[in-house]
FIDREN-443859 format. One line per 2 residues: their letters; for each residue y, z, x of C-alpha. Coordinates in Angstrom, 2 decimals, padded with zeros to 5 digits, always signed. Example, Ala and Ser with C-alpha at 12.3 -4.5 7.8 and 13.67 -1.06 7.14 Angstrom:
2
as> -004.50/+007.80/+012.30; -001.06/+007.14/+013.67 .
***
This chain:
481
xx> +114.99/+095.92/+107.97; +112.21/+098.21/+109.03 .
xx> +111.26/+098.61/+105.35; +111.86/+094.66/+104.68 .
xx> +109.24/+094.03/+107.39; +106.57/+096.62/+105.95 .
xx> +106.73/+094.84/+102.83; +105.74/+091.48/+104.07 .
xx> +103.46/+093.00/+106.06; +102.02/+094.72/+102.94 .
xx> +101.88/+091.15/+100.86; +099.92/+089.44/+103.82 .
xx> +097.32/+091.79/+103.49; +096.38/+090.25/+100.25 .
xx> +095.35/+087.05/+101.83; +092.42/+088.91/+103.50 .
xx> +091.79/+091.18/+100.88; +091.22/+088.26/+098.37 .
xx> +088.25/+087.23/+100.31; +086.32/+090.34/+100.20 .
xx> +085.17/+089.99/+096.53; +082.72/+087.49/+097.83 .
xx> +080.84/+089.63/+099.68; +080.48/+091.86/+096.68 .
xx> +079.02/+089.03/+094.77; +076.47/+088.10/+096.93 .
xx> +075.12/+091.91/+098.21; +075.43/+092.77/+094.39 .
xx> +073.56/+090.07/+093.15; +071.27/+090.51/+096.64 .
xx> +070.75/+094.22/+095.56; +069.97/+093.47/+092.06 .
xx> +066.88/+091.24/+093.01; +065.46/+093.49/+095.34 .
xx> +066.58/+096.78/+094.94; +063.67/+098.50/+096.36 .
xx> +063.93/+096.84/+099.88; +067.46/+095.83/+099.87 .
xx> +067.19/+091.98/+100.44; +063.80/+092.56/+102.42 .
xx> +061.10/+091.35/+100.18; +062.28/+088.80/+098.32 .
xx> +063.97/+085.82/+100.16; +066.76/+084.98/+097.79 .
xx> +067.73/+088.54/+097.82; +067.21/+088.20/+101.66 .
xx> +069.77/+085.24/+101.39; +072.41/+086.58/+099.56 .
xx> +072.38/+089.63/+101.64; +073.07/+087.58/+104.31 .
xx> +075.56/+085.63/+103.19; +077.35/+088.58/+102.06 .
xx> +076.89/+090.78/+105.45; +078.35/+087.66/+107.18 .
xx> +081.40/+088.65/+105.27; +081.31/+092.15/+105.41 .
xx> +080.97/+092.04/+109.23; +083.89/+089.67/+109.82 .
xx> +086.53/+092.18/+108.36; +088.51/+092.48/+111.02 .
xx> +088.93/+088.64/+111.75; +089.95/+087.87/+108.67 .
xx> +092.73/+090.28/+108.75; +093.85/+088.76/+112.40 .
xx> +093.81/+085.10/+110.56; +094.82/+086.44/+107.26 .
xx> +097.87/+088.56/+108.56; +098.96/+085.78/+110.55 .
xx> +099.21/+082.95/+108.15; +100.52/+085.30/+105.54 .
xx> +103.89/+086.38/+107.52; +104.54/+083.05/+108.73 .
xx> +107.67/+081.62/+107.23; +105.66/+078.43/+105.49 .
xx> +102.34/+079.66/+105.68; +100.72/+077.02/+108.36 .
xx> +097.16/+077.11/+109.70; +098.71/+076.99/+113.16 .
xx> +099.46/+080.19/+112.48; +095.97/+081.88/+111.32 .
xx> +094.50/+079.59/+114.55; +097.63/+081.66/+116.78 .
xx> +096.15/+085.00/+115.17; +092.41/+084.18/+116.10 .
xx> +093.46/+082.99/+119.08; +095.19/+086.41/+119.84 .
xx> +092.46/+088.62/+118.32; +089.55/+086.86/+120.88 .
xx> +091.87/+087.75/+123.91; +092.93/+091.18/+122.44 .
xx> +089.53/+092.55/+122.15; +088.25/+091.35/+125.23 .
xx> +090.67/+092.72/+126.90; +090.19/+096.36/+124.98 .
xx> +086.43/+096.09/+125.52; +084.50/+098.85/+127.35 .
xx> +083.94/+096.90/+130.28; +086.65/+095.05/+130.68 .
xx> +088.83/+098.51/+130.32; +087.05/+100.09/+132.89 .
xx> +087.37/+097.25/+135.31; +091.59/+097.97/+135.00 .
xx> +091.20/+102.00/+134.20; +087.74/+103.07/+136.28 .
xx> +085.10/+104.91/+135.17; +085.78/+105.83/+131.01 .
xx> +085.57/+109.27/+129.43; +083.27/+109.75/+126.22 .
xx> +086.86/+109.88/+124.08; +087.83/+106.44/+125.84 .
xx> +084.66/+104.65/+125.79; +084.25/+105.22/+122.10 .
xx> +088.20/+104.02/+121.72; +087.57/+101.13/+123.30 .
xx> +084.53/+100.10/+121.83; +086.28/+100.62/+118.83 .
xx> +089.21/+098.11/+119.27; +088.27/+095.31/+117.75 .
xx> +089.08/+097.02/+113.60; +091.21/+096.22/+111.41 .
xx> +094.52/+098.12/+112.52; +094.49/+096.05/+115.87 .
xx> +093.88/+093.37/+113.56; +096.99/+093.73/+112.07 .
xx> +098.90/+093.82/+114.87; +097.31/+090.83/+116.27 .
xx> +098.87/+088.97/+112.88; +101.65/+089.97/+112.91 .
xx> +102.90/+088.85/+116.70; +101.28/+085.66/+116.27 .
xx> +103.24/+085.13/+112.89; +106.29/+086.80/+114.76 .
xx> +105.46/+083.83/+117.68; +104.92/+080.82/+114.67 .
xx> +108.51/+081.77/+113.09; +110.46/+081.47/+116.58 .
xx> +108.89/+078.96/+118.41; +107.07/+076.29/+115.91 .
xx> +109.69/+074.09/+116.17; +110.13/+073.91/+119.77 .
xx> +110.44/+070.81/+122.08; +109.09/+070.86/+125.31 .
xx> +109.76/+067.64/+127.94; +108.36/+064.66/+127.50 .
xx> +105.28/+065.02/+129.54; +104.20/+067.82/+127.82 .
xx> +105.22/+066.60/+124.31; +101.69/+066.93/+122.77 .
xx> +102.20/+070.44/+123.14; +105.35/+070.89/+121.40 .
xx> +105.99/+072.59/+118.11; +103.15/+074.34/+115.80 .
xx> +100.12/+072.97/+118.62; +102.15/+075.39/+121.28 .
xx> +101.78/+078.70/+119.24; +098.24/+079.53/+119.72 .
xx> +099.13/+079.01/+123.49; +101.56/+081.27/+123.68 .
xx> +099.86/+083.66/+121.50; +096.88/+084.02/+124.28 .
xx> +099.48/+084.89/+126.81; +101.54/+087.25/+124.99 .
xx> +098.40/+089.23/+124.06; +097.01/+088.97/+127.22 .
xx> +100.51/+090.84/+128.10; +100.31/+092.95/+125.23 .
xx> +096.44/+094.01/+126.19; +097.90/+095.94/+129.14 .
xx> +100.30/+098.31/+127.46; +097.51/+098.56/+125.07 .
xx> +094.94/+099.68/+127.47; +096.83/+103.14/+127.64 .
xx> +097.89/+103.24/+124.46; +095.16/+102.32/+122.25 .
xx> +092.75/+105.50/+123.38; +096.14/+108.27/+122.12 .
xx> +096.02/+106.24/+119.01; +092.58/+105.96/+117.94 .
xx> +092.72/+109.96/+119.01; +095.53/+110.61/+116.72 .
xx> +093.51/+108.73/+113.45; +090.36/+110.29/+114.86 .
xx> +092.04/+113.71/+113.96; +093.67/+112.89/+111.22 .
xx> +090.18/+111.48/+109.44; +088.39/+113.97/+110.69 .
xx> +091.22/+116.61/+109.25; +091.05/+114.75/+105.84 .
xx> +087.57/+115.03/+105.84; +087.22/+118.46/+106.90 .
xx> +088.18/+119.36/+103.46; +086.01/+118.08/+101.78 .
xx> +086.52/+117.11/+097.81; +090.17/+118.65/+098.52 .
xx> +091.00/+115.97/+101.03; +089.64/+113.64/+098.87 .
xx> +092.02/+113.99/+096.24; +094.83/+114.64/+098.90 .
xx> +093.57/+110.97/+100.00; +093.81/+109.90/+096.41 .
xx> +097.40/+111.31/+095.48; +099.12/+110.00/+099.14 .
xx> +097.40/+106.70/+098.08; +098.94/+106.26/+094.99 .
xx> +102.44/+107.68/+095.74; +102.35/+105.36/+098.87 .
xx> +102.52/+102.49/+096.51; +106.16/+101.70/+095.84 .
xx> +106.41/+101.14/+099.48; +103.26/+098.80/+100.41 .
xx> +101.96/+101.41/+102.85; +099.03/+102.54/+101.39 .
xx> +097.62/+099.78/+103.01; +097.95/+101.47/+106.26 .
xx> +096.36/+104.84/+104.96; +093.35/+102.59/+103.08 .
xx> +092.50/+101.47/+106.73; +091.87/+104.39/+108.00 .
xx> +089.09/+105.01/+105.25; +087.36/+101.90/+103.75 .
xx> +087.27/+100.54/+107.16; +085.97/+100.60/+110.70 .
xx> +088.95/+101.73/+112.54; +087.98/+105.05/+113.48 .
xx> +084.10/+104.99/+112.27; +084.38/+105.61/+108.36 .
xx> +084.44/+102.31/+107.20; +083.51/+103.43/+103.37 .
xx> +083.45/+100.35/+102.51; +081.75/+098.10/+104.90 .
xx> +079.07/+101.26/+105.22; +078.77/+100.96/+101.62 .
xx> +078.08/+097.43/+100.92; +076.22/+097.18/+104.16 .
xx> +073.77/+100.09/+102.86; +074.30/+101.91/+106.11 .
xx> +076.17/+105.18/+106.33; +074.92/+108.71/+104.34 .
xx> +073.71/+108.53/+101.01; +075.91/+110.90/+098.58 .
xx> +078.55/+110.34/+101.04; +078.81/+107.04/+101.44 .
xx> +081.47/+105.75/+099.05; +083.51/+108.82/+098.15 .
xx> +086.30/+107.71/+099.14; +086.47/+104.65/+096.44 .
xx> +084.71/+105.79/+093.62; +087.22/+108.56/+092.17 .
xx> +089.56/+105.20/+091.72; +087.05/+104.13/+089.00 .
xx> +087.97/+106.32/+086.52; +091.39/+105.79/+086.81 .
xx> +091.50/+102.08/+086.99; +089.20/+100.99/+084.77 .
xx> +089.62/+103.92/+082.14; +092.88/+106.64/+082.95 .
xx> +095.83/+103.49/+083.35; +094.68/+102.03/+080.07 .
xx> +094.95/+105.32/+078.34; +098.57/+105.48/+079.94 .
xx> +099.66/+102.49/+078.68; +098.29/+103.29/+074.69 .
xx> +100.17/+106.64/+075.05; +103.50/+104.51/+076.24 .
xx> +103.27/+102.15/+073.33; +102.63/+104.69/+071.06 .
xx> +105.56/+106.47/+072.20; +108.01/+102.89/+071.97 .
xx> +110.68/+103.24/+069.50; +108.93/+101.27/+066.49 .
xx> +111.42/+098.31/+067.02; +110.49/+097.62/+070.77 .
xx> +106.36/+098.19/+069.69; +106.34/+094.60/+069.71 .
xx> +107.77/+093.84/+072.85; +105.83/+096.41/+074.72 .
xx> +102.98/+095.51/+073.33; +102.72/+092.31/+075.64 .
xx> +103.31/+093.78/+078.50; +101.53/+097.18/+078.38 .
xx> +098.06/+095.19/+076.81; +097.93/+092.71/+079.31 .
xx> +098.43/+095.45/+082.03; +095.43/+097.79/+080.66 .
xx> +093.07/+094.71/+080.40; +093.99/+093.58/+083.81 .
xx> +093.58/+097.45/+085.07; +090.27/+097.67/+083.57 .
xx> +088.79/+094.50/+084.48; +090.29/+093.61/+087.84 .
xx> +091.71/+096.88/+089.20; +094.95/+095.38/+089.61 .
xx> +097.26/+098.64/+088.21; +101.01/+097.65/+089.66 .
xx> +102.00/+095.86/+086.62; +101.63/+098.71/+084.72 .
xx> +102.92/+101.66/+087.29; +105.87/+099.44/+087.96 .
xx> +106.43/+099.59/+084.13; +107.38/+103.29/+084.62 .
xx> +107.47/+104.39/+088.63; +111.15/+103.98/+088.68 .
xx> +112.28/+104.81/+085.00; +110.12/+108.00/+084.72 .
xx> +109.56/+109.21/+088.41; +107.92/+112.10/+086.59 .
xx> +105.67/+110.41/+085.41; +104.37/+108.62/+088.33 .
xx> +103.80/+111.55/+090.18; +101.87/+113.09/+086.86 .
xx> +099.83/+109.58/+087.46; +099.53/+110.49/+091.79 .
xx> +098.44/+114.11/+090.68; +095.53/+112.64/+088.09 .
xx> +094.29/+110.11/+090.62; +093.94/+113.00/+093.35 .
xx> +092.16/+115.04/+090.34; +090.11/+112.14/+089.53 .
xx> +088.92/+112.17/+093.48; +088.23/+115.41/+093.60 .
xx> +086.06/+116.00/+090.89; +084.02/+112.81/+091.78 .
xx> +083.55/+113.68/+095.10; +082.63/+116.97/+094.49 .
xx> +079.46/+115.53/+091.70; +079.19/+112.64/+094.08 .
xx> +079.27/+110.36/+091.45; +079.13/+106.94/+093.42 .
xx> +080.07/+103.25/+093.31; +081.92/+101.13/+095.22 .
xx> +084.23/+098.15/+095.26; +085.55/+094.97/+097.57 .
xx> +088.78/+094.58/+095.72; +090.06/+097.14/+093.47 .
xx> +088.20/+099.73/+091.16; +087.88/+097.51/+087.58 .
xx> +084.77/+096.60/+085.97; +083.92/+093.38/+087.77 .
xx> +083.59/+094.94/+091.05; +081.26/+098.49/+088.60 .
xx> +078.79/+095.45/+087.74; +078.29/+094.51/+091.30 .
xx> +077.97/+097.80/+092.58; +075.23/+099.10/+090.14 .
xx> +072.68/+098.58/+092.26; +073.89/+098.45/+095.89 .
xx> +072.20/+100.96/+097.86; +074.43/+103.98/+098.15 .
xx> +075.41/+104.16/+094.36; +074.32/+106.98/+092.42 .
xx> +074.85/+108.24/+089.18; +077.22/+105.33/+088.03 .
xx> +076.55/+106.66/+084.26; +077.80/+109.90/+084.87 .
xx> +080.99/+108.27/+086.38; +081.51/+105.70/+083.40 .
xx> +081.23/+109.00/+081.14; +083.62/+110.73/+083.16 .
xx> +085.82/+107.59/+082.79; +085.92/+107.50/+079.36 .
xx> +086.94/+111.12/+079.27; +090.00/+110.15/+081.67 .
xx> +091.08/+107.63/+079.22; +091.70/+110.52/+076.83 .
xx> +093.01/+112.62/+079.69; +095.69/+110.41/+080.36 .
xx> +096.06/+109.66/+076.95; +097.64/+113.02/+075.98 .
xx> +099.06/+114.10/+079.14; +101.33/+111.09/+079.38 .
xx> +101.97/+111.77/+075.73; +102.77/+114.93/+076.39 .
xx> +104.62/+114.86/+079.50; +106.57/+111.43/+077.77 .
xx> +107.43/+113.64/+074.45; +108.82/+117.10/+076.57 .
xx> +111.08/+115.15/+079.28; +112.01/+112.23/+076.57 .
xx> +111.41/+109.61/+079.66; +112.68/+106.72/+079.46 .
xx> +109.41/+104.45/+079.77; +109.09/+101.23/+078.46 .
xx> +110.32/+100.86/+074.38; +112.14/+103.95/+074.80 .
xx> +115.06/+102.64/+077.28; +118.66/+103.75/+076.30 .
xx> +120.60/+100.22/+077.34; +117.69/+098.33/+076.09 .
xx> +119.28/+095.24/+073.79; +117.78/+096.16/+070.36 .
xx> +117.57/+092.96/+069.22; +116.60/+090.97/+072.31 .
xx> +112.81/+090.07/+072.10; +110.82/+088.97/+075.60 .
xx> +111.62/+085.35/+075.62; +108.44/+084.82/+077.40 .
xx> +105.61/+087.02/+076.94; +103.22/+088.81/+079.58 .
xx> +100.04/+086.83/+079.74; +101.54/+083.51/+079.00 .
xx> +100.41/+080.09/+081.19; +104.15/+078.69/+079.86 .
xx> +105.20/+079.74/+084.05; +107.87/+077.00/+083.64 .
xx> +109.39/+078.82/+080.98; +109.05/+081.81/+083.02 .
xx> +110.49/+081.02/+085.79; +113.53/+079.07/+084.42 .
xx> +114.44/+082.54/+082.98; +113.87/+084.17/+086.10 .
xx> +116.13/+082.02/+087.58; +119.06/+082.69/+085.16 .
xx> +118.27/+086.68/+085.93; +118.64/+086.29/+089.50 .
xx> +121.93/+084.95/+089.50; +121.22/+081.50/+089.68 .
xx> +119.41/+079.27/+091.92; +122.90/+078.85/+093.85 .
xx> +121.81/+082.76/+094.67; +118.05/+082.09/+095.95 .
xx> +117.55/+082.09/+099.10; +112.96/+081.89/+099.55 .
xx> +110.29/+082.87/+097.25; +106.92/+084.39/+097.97 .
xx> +104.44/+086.75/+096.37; +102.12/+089.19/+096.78 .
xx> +099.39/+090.16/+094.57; +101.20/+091.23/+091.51 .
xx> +105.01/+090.18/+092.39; +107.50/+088.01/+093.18 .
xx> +109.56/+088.54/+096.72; +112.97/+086.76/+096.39 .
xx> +115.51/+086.49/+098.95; +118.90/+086.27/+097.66 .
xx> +122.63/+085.86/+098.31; +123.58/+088.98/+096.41 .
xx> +121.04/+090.85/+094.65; +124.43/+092.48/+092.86 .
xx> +124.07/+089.44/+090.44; +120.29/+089.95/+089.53 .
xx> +119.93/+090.84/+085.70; +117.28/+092.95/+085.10 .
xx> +117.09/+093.02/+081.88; +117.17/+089.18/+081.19 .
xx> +114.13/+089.39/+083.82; +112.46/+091.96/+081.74 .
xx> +113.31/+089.72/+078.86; +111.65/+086.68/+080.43 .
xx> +108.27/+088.82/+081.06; +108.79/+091.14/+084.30 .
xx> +107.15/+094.19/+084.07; +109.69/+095.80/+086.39 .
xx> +112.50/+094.89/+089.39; +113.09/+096.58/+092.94 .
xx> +116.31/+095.71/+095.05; +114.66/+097.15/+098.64 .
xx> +117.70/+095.83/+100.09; +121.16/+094.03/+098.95 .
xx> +119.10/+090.39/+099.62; +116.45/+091.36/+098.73 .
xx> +114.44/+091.63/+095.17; +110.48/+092.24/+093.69 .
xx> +109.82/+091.23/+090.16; +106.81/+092.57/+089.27 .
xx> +104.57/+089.77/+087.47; +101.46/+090.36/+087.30 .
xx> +097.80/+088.67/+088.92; +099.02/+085.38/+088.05 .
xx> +102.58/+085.54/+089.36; +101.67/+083.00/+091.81 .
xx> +102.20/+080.70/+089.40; +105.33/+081.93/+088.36 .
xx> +106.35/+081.26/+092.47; +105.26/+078.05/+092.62 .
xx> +107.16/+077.00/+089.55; +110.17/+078.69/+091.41 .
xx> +110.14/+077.35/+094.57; +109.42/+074.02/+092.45 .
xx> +113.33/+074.42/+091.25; +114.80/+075.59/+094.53 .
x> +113.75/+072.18/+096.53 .
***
C-alpha cells in the first residue's frame, strides 16, 4: 500500500513539473536579448524575465495545487482550490512570527526553519491531504440549510481546518526535519564532485520506484536553500556552482541513453532488429530532445538489472566529471536539447561547448560499454529475450498516433476490460488498476507497443508508453465507460 501511494504521489508531481518549461522559455529567450544585463536594458528582455521569474518564484504553489488535483480520484479543480487553500494556512502558520507567537523567542536553527516552510516538500504534503480530504468527503451531504456547502464546495473548508490542525504538530516537527535535510545537503555537498555523482547514481537507481522525486527536492529546489534550479534560472546563486547539480544529466540524456539504445539494437537477434527498432528509435529521439529517458530504461531495468546499474554508475560518472570542469547548463524539465537551447545564455551557464563535446564522447561511452557488458553477461535486453514469439511482430508500433489501436490491444493484454478497474498516467506510463493482474499478458502488451510492464502489486500494473501515453489513457478509459 505504502509503495501504491508513493507511486501516485510520484505521477502527480508531473502536473507541476509540466509547467516549469515555461519559465525556461521566457528567461531563455529574456537572456538571449540581453545577455549583458540580464533583462535590464532592453524592455522585452525585461518582460520576458518577468514573466518567467513569476513562474520560477511560484514553485512551491504549484506543487500544493498541482499535487492536489493530481491524487484526486477524478482530477477536480475543487481539489487544486482545497490544496491552495491548505498551503495559505500552512505557511502562515509555519511563519517566523507566527511560530514564535506559539513557541517564544526562536533560535538561529528555528528561525531559518521556519522561514523556510513555505518549499516544495511542505508543498507536497499540503497536496496530498487535501487530495486525501477530496477522495473521502466530495460527495458528502450536509442538512438542508447548509446544502450549498455540500459535496466538492465543502473540501477547501475542511482543508483550512485540518491544516490549521496539522500546523500545530508541524510547529515541532518541521524545525528536526529541515535539520535532518540541512545535514544531509550539506553532507552531499561536502564532497564535492564525489557527492555529485553519489547524487547522480541514487537519482537514477531511485527511478523504478518514483522516489527520486523526493531526493530531486532536496537539490533543484528551495527546501533547504539550494534550489539549483530556481538559483539558476533566476541568475542568483554562485557562478561555477550554480547548476551542478543538473548539468552532468546532459550528457547522459541527450547523448549516453541514445548510445544505449544503438548498442541494444545492434545486439537484437537479426529477426527482432525490426521490432526493436521502433521502440528503441523513438526512445533515443525522445531522450535527446525532451529528456524523457523511462521508455528506454524500462526497456531493460527489469530484464538486465545489470545493466541498469552499469547505466546508475555512468550517470554518477557523468556528474562527477562535470562538476569537477564545471561545465554548466541548466534545465526546467529534463536534460534534452530543448531545454540546452534555452539555457545557452542564462546567466550561470558556462562552457556549454565543452559539455556538448563531452556529450558526444558519452554517446560512444555508452555505446561500447553496454555492448560490452550486453555481449559478456548475454542479457536478455530487448531482441534478445528467450520466450520472445519469433514470429510475432509489434502490432502497433512505438511512435504511432493510431492510440485506438493501441489501446484496444492493451486491453486484450490486461485481461480484458471485465479485469480493469481505473486508468491514469504519469509522464511516460499507464497506471491500471485491475481485478487480477495474474491475467495481464505482457507480451501481447509489448506486442501492442509497451516498452515495458511492472505489477507493484497483485491490482496493480504500469505499462510503460511513452510522452504521449496520455493518449493511449484516454482512449482506455474511453472503452471502460
Amino acid at each position: 500500500m505504502l509503495m501504491k501511494y508513493l507511486s501516485r504521489i510520484g505521477r502527480s508531481l508531473m502536473v507541476p513539473v509540466a509547467a516549469l518549461p515555461a519559465a525556461a522559455i521566457f528567461l531563455g529567450l529574456g537572456y538571449a536579448l540581453d545577455f549583458d544585463g540580464w533583462g535590464a536594458n532592453n524592455i522585452v528582455s525585461n518582460f520576458l524575465v518577468a514573466v518567467g521569474g513569476g513562474i520560477l518564484e511560484n514553485i512551491p504553489i504549484l506543487f500544493a495545487l498541482g499535487v492536489a488535483y493530481g491524487m484526486s480520484k477524478d482530477r477536480d479543480g475543487a481539489a487544486a482550490l482545497a490544496g491552495l487553500v491548505g498551503w495559505l494556512v500552512v505557511t502562515r502558520m509555519l511563519s517566523p512570527g507566527i511560530a514564535s507567537n506559539f513557541l517564544g523567542e526562536l533560535s538561529p536553527e528555528h528561525e531559518l526553519a521556519f522561514a523556510r516552510s513555505g518549499n516544495v516538500f511542505v508543498a507536497i504534503i499540503t497536496g496530498c491531504i487535501a487530495a486525501g480530504l477530496y477522495n473521502r468527503f466530495s460527495k458528502t451531504e450536509l442538512p438542508a440549510f447548509l446544502a450549498f456547502f455540500s459535496g466538492r464546495r465543502c473540501v477547501p473548508i475542511l482543508t483550512a481546518g485540518v491544516m490549521a490542525l496539522v500546523s500545530i504538530p508541524l510547529l515541532f516537527i518541521w524545525p528536526p526535519i529541515f535539520g535532518a535535510l540541512i545535514s544531509f545537503g550539506n553532507f552531499i555537498m561536502g564532497l564535492g564532485a564525489f557527492g555529485a555523482a553519489l547524487y547522480g547514481f541514487f537519482n537514477r537507481l531511485l527511478i523504478p520506484l518514483g522516489l527520486h522525486h523526493a531526493l530531486n527536492a532536496v537539490f533543484w529546489f528551495d527546501t533547504i536553500g539550494i534550489n539549483d534550479l530556481g538559483n539558476f534560472w533566476a541568475g542568483t546563486g554562485v557562478q561555477g556552482e550554480t547548476g551542478l547539480y543538473m548539468a552532468g544529466f546532459f550528457p547522459v540524456m541527450m547523448f549516453g541513453l541514445p548510445g544505449a539504445c544503438l548498442a541494444m539494437y545492434r545486439a537484437a537477434e537479426s529477426k527482432h532488429k525490426k521490432r526493436v527498432y521502433a521502440l528503441l528509435a523513438a526512445g533515443a529521439l525522445t531522450s535527446f530532445v525532451t529528456g524523457v529517458t523511462e521508455p528506454i530504461e524500462f526497456a531493460f531495468m527489469f530484464v538486465a538489472p545489470l545493466l541498469y546499474l552499469v547505466h546508475a554508475l555512468l550517470t554518477g560518472i557523468s556528474m562527477f566529471i562535470v562538476f569537477t570542469f564545471q561545465w554548466i547548463a541548466g534545465f526546467n524539465f529534463s536534460a534534452g536539447a530543448i531545454d540546452m537551447i534555452f539555457s545557452f545564455r542564462a546567466p550561470h551557464s558556462q562552457y556549454i561547448h565543452w559539455l556538448l563535446l563531452f556529450g558526444v564522447g558519452y554517446f560512444f561511452v555508452y555505446f561500447f560499454v553496454f555492448t560490452f557488458v550486453i555481449r559478456v553477461f548475454k542479457l536478455k535486453t530487448p531482441g534478445r529475450e528467450d520466450d520472445i514469439d519469433v514470429d510475432a511482430e509489434m502490432s502497433i508500433e512505438v511512435g504511432s498516433s493510431d492510440w485506438v489501436a493501441m489501446a484496444t490491444g492493451f486491453v486484450e493484454g490486461l485481461g480484458g476490460k471485465g479485469n480493469l478497474i481505473s486508468v491514469d498516467n504519469c509522464a511516460t506510463r499507464l497506471r491500471v488498476e485491475v481485478k487480477d493482474s495474474t491475467l495481464v499478458n505482457d507480451k501481447d502488451l509489448k506486442k501492442s507497443g509497451a516498452a515495458g510492464v511492472i505489477k507493484p502489486s497483485k491490482t496493480s500494473v504500469h505499462v510503460i508508453v511513452g510522452p504521449k501515453v496520455q493518449f493511449v489513457a484516454d482512449e482506455l478509459n474511453k472503452m471502460i465507460e
